[in-house]
mmCIF file of the N, C-alpha and C atoms, coordinates in Angstrom:
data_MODEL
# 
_entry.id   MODEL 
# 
loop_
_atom_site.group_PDB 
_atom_site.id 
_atom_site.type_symbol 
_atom_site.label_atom_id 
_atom_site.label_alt_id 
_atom_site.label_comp_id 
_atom_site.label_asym_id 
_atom_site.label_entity_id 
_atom_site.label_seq_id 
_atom_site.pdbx_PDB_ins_code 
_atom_site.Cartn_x 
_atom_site.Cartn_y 
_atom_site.Cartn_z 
_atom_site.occupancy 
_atom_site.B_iso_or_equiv 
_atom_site.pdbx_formal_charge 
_atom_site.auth_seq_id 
_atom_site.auth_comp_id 
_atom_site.auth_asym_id 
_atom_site.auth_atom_id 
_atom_site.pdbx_PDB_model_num 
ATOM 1   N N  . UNK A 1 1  ? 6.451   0.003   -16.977 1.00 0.00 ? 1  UNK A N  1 
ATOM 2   C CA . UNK A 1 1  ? 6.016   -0.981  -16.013 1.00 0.00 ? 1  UNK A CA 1 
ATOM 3   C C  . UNK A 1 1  ? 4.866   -0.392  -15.193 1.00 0.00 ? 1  UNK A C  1 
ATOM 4   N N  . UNK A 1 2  ? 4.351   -0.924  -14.977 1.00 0.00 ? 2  UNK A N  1 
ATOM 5   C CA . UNK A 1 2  ? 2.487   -0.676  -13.907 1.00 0.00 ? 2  UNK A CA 1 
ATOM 6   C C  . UNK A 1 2  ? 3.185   -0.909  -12.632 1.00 0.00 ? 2  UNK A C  1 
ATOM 7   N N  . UNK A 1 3  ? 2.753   0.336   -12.186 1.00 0.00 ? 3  UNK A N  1 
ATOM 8   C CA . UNK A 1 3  ? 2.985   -0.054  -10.436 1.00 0.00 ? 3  UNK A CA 1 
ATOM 9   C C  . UNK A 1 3  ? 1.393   -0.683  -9.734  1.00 0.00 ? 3  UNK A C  1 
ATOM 10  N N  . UNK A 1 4  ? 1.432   -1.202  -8.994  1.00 0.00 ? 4  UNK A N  1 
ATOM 11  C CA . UNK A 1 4  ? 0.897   -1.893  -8.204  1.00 0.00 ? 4  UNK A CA 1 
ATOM 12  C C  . UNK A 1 4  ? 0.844   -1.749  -6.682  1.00 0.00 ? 4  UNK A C  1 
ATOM 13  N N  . UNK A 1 5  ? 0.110   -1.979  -5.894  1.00 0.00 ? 5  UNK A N  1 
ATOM 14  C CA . UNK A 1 5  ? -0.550  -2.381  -4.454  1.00 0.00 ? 5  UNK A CA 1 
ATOM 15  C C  . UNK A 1 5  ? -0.744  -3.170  -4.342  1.00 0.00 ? 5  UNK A C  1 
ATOM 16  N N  . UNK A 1 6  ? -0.973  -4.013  -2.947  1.00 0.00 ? 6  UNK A N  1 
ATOM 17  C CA . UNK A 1 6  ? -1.594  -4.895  -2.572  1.00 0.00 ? 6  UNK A CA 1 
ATOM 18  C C  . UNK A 1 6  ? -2.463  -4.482  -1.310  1.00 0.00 ? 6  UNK A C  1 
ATOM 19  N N  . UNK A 1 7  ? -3.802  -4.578  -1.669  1.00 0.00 ? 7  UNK A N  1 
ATOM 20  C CA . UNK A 1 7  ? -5.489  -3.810  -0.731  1.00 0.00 ? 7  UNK A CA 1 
ATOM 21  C C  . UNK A 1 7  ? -5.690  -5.279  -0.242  1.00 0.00 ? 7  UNK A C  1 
ATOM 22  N N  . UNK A 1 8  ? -6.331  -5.072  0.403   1.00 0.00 ? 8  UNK A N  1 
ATOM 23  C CA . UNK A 1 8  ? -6.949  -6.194  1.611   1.00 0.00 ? 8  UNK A CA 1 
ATOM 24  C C  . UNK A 1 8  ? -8.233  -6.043  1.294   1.00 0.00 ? 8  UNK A C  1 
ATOM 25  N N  . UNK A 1 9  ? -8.846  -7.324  0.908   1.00 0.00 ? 9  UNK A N  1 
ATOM 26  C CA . UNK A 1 9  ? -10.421 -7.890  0.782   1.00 0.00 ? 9  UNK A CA 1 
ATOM 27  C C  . UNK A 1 9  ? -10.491 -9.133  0.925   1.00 0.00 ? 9  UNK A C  1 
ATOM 28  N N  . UNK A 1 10 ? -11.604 -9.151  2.198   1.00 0.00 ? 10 UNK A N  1 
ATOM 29  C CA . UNK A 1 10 ? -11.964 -10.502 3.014   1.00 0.00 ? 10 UNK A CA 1 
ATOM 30  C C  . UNK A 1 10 ? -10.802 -10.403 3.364   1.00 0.00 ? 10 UNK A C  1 
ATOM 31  N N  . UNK A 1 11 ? -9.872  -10.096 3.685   1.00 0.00 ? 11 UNK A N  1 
ATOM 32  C CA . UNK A 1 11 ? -8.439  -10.720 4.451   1.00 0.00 ? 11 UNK A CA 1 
ATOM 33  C C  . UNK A 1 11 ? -7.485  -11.614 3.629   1.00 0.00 ? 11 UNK A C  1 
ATOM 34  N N  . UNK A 1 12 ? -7.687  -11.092 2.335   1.00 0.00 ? 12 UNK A N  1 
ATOM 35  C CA . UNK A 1 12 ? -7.158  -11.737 1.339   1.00 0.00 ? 12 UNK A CA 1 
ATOM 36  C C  . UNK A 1 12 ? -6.529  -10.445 0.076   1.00 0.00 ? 12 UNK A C  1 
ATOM 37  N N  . UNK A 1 13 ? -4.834  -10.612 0.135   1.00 0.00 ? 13 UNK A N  1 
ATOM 38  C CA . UNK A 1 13 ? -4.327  -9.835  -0.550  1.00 0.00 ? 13 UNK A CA 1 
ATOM 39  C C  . UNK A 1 13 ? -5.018  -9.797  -1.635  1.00 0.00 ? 13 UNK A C  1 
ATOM 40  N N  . UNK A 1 14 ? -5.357  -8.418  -2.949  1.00 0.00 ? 14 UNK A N  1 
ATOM 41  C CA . UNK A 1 14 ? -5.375  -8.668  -3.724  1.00 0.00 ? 14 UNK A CA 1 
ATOM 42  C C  . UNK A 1 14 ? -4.895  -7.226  -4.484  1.00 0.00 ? 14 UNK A C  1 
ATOM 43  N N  . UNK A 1 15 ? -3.842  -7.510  -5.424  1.00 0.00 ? 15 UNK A N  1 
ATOM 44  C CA . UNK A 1 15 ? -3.245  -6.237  -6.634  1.00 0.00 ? 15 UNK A CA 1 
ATOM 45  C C  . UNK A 1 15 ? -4.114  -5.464  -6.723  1.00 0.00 ? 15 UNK A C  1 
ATOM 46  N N  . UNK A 1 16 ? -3.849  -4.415  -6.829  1.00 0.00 ? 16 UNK A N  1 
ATOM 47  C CA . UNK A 1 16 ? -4.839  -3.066  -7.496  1.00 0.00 ? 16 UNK A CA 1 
ATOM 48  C C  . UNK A 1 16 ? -3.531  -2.313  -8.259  1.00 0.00 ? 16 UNK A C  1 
ATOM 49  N N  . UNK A 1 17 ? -3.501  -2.245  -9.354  1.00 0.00 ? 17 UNK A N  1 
ATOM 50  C CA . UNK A 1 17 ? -2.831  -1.315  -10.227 1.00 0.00 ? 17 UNK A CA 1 
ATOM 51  C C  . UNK A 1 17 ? -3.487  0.525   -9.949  1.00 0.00 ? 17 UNK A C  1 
ATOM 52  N N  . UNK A 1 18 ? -2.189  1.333   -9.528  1.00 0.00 ? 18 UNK A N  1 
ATOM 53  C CA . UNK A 1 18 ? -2.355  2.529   -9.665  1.00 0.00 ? 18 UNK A CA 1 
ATOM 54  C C  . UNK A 1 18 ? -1.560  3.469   -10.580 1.00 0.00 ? 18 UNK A C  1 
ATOM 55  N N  . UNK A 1 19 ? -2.120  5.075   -10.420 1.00 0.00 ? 19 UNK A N  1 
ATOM 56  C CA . UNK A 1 19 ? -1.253  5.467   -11.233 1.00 0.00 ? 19 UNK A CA 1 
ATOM 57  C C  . UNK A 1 19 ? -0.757  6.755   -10.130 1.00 0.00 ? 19 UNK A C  1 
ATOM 58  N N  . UNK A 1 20 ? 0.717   6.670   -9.829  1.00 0.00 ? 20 UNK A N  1 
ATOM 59  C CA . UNK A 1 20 ? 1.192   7.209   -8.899  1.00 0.00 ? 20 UNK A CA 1 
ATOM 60  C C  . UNK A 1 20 ? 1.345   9.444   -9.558  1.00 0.00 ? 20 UNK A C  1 
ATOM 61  N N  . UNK A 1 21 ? 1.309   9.872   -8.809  1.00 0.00 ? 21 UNK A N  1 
ATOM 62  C CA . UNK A 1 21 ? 1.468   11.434  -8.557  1.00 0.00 ? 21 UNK A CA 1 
ATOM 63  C C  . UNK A 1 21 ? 2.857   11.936  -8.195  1.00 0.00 ? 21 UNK A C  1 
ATOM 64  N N  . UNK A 1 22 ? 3.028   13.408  -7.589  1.00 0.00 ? 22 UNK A N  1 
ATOM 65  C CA . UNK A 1 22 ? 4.563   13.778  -7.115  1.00 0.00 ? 22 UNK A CA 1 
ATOM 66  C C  . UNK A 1 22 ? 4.116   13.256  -5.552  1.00 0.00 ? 22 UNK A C  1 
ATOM 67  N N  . UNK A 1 23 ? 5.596   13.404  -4.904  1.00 0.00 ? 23 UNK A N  1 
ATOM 68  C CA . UNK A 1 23 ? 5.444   13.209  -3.704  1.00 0.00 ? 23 UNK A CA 1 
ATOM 69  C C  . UNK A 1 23 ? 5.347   14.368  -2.679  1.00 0.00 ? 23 UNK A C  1 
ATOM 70  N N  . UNK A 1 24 ? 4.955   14.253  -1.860  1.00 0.00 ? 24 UNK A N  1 
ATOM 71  C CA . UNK A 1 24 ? 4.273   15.523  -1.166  1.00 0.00 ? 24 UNK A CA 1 
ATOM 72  C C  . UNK A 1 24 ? 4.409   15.114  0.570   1.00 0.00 ? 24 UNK A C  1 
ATOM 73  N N  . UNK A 1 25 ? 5.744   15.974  1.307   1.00 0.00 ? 25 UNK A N  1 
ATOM 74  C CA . UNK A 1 25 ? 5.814   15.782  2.509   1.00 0.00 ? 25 UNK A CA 1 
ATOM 75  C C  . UNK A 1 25 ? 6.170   14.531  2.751   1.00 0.00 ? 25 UNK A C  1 
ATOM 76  N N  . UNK A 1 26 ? 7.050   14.227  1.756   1.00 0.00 ? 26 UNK A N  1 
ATOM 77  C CA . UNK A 1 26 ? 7.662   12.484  1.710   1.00 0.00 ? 26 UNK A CA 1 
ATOM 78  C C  . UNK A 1 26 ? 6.660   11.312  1.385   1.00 0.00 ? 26 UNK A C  1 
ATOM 79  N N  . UNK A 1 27 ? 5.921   11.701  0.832   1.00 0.00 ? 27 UNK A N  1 
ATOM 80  C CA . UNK A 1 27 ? 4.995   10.824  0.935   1.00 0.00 ? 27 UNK A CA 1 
ATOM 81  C C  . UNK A 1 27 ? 4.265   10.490  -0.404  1.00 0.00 ? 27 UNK A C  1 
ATOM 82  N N  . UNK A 1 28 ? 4.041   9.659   -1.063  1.00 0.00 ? 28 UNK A N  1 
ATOM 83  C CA . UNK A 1 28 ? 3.955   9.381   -2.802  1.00 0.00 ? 28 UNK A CA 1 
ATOM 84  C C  . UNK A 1 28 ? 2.282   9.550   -3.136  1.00 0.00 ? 28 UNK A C  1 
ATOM 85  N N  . UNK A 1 29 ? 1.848   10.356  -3.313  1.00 0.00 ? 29 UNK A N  1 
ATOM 86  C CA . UNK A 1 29 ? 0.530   10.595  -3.763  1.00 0.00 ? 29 UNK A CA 1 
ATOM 87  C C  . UNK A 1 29 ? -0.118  9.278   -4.854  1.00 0.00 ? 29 UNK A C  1 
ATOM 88  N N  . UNK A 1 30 ? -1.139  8.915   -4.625  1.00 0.00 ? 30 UNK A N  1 
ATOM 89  C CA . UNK A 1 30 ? -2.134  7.977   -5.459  1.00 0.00 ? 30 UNK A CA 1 
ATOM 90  C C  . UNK A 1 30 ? -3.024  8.659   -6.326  1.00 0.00 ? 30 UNK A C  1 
ATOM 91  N N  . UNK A 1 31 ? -2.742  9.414   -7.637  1.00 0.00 ? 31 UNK A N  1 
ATOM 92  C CA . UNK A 1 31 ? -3.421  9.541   -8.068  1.00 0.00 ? 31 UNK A CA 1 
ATOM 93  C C  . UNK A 1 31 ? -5.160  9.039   -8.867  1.00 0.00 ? 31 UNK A C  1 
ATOM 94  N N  . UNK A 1 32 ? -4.886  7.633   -8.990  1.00 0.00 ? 32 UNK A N  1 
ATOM 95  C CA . UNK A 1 32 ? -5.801  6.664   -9.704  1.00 0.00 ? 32 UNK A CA 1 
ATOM 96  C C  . UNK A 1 32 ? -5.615  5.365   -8.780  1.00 0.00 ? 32 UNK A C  1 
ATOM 97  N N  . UNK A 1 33 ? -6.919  4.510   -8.886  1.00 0.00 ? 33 UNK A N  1 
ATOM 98  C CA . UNK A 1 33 ? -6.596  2.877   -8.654  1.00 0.00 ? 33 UNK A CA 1 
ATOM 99  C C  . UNK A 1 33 ? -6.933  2.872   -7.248  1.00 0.00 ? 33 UNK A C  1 
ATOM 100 N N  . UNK A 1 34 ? -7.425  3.681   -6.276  1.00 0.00 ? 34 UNK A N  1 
ATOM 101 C CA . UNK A 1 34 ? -7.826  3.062   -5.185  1.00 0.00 ? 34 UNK A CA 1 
ATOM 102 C C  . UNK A 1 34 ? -8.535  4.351   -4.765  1.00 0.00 ? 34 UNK A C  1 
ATOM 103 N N  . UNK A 1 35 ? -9.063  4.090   -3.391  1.00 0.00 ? 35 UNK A N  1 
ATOM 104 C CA . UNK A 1 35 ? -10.831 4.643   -3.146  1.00 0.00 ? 35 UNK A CA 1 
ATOM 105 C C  . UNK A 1 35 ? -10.169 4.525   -1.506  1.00 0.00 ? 35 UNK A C  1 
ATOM 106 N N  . UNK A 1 36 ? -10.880 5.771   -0.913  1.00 0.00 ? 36 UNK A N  1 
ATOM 107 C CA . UNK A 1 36 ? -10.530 5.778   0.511   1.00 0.00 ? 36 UNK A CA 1 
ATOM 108 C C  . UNK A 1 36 ? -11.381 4.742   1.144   1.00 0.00 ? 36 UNK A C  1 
ATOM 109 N N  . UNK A 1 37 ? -11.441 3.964   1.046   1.00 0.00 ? 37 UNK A N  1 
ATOM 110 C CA . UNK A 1 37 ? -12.142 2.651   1.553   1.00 0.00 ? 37 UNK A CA 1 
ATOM 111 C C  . UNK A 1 37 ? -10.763 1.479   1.776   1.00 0.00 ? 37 UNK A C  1 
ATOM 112 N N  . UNK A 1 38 ? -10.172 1.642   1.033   1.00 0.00 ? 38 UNK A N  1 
ATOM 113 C CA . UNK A 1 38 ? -9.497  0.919   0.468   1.00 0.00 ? 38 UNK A CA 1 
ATOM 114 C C  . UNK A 1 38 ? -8.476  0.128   2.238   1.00 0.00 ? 38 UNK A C  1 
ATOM 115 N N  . UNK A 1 39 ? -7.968  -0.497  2.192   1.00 0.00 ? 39 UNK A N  1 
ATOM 116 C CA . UNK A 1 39 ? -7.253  -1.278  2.851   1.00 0.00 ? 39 UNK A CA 1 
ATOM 117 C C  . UNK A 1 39 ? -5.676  -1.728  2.017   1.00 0.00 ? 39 UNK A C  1 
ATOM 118 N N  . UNK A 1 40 ? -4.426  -1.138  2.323   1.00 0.00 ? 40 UNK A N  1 
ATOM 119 C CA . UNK A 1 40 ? -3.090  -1.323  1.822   1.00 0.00 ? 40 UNK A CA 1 
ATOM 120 C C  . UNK A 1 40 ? -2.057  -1.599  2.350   1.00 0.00 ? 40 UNK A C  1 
ATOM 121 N N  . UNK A 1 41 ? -1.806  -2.995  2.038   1.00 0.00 ? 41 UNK A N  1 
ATOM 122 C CA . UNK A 1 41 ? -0.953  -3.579  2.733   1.00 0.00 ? 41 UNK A CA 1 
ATOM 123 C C  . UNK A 1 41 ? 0.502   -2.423  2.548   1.00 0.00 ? 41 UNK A C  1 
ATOM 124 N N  . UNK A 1 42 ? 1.097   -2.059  3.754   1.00 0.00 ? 42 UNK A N  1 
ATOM 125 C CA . UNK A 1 42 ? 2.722   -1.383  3.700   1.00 0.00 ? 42 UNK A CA 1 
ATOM 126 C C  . UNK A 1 42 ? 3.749   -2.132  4.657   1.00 0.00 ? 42 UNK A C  1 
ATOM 127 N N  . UNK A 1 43 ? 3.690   -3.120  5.299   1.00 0.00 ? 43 UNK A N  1 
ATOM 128 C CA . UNK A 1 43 ? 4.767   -4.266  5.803   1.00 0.00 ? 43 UNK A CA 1 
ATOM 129 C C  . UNK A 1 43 ? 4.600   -5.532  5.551   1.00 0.00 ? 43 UNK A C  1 
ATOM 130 N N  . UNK A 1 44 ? 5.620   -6.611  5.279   1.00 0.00 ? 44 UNK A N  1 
ATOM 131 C CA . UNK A 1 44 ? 5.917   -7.637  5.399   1.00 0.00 ? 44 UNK A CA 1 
ATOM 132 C C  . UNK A 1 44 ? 5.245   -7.752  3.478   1.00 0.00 ? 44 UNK A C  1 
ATOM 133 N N  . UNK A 1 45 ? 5.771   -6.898  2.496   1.00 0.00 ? 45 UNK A N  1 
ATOM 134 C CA . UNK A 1 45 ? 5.501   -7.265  1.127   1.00 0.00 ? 45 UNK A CA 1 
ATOM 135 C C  . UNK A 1 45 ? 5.902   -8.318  1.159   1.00 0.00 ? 45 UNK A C  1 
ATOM 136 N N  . UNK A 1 46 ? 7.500   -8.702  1.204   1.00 0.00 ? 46 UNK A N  1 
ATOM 137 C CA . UNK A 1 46 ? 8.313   -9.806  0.634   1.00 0.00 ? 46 UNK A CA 1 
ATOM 138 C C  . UNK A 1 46 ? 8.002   -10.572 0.440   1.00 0.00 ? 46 UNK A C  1 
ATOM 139 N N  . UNK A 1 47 ? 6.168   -10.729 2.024   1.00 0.00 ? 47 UNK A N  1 
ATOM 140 C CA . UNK A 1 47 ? 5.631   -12.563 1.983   1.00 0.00 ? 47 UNK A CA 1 
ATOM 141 C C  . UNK A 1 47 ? 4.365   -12.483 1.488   1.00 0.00 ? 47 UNK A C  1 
ATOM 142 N N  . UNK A 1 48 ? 3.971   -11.473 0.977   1.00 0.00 ? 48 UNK A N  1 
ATOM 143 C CA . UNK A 1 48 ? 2.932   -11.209 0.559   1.00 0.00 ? 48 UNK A CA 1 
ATOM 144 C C  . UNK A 1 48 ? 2.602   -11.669 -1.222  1.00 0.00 ? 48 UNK A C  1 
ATOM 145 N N  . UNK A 1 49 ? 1.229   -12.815 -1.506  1.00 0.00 ? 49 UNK A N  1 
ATOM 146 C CA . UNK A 1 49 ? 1.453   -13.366 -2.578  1.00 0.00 ? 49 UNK A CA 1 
ATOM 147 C C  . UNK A 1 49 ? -0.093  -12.954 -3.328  1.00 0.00 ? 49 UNK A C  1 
ATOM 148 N N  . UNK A 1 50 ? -0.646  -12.607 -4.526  1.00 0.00 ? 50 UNK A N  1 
ATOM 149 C CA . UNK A 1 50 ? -2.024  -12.610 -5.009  1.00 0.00 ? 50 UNK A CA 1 
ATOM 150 C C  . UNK A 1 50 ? -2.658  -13.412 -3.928  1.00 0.00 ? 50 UNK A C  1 
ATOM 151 N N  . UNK A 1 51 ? -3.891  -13.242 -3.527  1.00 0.00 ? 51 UNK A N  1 
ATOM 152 C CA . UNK A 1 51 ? -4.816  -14.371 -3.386  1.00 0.00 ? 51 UNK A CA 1 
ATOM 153 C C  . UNK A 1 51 ? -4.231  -14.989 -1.991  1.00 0.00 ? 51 UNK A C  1 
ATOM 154 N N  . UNK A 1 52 ? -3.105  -14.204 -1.529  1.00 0.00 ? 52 UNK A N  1 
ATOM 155 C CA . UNK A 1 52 ? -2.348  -15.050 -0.152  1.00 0.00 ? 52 UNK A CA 1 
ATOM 156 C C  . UNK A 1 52 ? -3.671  -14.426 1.046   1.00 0.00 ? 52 UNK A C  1 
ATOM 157 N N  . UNK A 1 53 ? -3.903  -14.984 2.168   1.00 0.00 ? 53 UNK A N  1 
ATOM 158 C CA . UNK A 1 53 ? -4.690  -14.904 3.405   1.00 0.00 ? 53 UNK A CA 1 
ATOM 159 C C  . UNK A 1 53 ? -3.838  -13.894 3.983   1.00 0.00 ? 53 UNK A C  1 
ATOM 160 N N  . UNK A 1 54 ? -4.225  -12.947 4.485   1.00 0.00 ? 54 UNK A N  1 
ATOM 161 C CA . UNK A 1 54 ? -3.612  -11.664 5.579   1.00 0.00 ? 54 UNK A CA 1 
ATOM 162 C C  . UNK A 1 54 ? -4.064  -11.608 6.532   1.00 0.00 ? 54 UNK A C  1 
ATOM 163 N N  . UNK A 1 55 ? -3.450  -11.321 7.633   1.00 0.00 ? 55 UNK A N  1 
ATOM 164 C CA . UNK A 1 55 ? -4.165  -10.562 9.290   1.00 0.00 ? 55 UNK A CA 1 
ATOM 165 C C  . UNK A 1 55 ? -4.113  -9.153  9.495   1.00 0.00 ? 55 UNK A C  1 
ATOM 166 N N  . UNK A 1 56 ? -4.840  -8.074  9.000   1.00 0.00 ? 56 UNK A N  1 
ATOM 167 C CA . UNK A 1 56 ? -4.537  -6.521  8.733   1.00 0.00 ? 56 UNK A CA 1 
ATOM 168 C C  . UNK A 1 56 ? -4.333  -6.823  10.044  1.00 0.00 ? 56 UNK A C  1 
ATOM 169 N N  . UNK A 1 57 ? -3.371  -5.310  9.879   1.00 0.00 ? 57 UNK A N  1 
ATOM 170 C CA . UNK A 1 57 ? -3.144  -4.220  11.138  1.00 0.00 ? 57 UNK A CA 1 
ATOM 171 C C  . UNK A 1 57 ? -3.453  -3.015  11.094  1.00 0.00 ? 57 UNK A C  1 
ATOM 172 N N  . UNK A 1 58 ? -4.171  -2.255  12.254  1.00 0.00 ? 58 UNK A N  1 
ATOM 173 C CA . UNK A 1 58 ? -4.281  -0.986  11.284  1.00 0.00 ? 58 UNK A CA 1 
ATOM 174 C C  . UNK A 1 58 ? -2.950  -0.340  11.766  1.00 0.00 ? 58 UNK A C  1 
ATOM 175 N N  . UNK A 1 59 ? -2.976  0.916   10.429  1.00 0.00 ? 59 UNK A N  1 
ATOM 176 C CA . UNK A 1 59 ? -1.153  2.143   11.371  1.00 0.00 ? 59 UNK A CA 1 
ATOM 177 C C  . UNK A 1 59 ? -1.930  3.171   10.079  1.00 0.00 ? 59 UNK A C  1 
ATOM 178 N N  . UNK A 1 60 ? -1.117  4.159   10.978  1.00 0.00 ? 60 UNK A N  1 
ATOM 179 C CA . UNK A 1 60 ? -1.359  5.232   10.382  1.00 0.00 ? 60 UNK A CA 1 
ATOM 180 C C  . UNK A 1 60 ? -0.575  5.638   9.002   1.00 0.00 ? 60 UNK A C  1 
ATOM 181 N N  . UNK A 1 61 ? -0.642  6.655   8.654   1.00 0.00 ? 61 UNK A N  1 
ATOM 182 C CA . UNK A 1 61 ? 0.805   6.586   7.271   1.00 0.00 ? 61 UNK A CA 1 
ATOM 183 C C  . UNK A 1 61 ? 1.899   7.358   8.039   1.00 0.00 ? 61 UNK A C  1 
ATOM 184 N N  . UNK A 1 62 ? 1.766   7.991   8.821   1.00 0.00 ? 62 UNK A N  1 
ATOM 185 C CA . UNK A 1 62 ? 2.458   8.982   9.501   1.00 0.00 ? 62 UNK A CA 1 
ATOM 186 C C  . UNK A 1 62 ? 3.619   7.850   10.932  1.00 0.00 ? 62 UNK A C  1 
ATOM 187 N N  . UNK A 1 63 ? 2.890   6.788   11.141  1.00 0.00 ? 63 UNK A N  1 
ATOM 188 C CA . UNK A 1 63 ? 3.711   6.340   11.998  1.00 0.00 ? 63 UNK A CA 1 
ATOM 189 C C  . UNK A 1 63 ? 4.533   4.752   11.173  1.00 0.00 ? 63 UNK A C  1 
ATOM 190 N N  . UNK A 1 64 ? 3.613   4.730   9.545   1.00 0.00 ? 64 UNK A N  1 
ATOM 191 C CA . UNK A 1 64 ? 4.295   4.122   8.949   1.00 0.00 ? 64 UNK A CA 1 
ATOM 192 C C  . UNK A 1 64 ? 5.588   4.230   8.180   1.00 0.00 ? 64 UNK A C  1 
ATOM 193 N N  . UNK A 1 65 ? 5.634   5.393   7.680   1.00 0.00 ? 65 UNK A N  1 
ATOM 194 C CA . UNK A 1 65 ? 7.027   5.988   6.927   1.00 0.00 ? 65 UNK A CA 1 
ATOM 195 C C  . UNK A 1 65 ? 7.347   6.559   8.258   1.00 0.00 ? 65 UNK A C  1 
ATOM 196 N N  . UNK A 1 66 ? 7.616   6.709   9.522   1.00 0.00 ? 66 UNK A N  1 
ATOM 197 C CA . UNK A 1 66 ? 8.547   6.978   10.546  1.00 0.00 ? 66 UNK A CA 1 
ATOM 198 C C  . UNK A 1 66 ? 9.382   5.690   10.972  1.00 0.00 ? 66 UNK A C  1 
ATOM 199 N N  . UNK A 1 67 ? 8.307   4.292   10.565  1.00 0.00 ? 67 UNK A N  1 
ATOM 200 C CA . UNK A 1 67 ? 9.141   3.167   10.524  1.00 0.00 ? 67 UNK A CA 1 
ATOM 201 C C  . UNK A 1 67 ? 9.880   2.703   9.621   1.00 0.00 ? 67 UNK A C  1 
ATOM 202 N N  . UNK A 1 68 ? 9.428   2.982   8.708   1.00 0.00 ? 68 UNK A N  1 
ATOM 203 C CA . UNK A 1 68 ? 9.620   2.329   7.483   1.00 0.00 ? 68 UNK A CA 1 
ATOM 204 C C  . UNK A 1 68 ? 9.843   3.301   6.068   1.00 0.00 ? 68 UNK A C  1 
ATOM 205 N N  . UNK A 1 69 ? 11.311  3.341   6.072   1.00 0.00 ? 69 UNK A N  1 
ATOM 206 C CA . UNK A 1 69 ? 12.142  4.627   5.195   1.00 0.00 ? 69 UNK A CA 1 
ATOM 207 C C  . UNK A 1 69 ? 11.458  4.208   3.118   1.00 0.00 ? 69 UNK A C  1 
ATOM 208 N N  . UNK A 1 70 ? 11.075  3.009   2.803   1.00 0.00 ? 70 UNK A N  1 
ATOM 209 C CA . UNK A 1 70 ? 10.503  2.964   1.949   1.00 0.00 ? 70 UNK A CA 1 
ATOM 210 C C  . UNK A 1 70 ? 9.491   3.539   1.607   1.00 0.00 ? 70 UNK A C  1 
ATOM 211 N N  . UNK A 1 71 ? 8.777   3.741   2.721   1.00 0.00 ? 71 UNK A N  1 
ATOM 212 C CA . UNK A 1 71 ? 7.628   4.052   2.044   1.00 0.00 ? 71 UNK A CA 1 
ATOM 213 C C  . UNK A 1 71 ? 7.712   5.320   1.675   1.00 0.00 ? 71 UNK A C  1 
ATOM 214 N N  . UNK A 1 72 ? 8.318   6.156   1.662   1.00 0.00 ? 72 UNK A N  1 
ATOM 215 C CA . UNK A 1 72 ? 8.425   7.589   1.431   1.00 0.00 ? 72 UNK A CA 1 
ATOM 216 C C  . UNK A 1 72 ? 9.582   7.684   0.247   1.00 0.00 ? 72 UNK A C  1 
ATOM 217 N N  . UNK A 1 73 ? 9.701   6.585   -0.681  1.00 0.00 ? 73 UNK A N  1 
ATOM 218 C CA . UNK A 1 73 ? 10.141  6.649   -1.893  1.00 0.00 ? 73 UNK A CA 1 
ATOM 219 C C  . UNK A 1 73 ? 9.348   5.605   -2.915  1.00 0.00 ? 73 UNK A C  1 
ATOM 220 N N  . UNK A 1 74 ? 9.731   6.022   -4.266  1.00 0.00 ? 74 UNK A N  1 
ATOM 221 C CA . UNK A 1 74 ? 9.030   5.342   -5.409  1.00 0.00 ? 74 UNK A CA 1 
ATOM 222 C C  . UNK A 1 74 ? 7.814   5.839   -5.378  1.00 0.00 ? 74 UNK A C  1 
# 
């Protein structure tokens, strides 16, 4: 199975297929599939659809996996 993201352009979700690394300090390395430019959605997936309209937020990764125990698996 292809893992996947969802990056923010124009304010509009859109998939980016990556290819994930080990994890390092809890945290899942990106090997392939995105560019430090990049914009990645990490809350409220569930409502999150292709092509759906978004309102980014910015957060850090560090105060994101302190919220949010997912992100520091898979």
């Amino acid at each position: 199975m292809r893992k996947f993201v969802y990056a923010v352009e124009n304010n509009v979700a859109t998939p980016k297929y990556v290819t994930l690394g080990p994890v390092v300090d809890g945290l899942r390395v990106v090997t392939a599939g995105l560019t430090a430019d990049d914009v990645v959605i990490v809350n409220g997936l569930m409502r999150v659809r292709p092509g759906s309209k978004v309102t980014p937020q910015e957060a850090t990764a560090d105060a994101t996996a302190a919220k949010d125990p997912t992100v520091r698996t898979n």
